[in-house]
C-alpha positions, 0 to 999 in steps of 0.5 A: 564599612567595606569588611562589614558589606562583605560579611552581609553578602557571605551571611546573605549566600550561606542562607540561600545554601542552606534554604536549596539544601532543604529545598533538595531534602524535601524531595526523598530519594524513595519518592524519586524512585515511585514517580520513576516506577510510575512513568516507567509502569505507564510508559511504552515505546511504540514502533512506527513505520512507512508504508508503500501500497501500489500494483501494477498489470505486467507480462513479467513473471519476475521483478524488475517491473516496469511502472506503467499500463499495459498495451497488448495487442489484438490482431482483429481479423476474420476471426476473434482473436484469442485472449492474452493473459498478463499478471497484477502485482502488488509492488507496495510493501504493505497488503490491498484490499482492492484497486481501480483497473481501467481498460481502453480499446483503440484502433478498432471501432465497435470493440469491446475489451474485457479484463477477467480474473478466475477467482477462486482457480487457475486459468488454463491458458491453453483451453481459455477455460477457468478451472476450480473456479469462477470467471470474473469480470475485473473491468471494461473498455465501456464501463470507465474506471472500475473498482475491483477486490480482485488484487495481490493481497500480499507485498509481491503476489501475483494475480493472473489475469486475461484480456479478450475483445468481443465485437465484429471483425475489423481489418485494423489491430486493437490495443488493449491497455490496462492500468492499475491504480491503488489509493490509501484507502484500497490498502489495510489499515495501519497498526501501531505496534507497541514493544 
């Protein structure tokens, strides 16, 4: 009875062998081969990287820079202060298409700062005047929160801009603060790249 159950169970795993056995042979290895051409074929490896988009104003004309608005400082007496020039740069590792500048003016009343760019040029800072170019207004201390397309397109460029107050004289000093902030959508639109 024993030796009988015994050859029942060896019978019971040698058909089991055999129907994997022919399960495998039903699956040519010339089928194996076009299904593995196939995915290979439709398959690509895509690369995919992080990306920082941020500006910052600056007096700075070289890294390192500090991560904060810009105060400058006008002596507001008889006459109208000259204006002071300071950079933008693009701190971000990937290009902007814009950013939104804000200004405030404190210490002086009935003050009004502007920020400008000369697009298209270069500032001549010893005659104020804006050479091959067009001056442009980047924002004011009375017009809030300004979007501009006035940037460092470029990871690490530079733009140069000036600051000037305009109003009566006053015999208090005016500070004049720039900050400079840059959302998602002020950067280029991400890209996937396929290898």
């Amino acid at each position: 009875m024993h030796v009988g159950g015994r050859a029942a169970r060896t019978l019971a795993a040698h058909h089991a062998m055999s129907a994997a056995r022919a399960g495998v042979e039903a699956v040519t290895p010339q089928d194996a081969t076009a299904s593995i051409k196939a995915l290979a074929r439709h398959s690509t490896s895509v690369a995919t990287t992080s990306g920082i988009w941020a500006a910052l104003p600056t007096q700075a004309s070289s890294a390192p820079y500090v991560p904060v608005a810009l105060p400058l400082t006008f002596a507001v007496a008889v006459t109208t202060p000259r204006p002071q020039y300071f950079w933008v740069v693009n701190t971000g590792t990937v290009s902007l298409s814009s950013a939104t500048y804000t200004v405030t003016e404190t210490g002086a009343l009935g003050l009004t700062a502007t920020v400008e760019a000369c697009v298209g040029g270069t500032w001549n800072e010893t005659t104020d005047a804006c050479t091959g170019g067009t001056i442009t207004t980047v924002a004011t201390s009375s017009g809030g929160a300004t979007s501009s397309s006035v940037v460092p397109a470029s990871p690490a460029a530079q733009v140069r801009l000036r600051a000037r107050v305009s109003g009566p004289p006053t015999v208090a000093a005016a500070v004049v603060t720039t900050s400079v902030a840059v959302a998602r959508a002020n950067a280029r639109a991400a890209t996937t790249t396929y290898s």
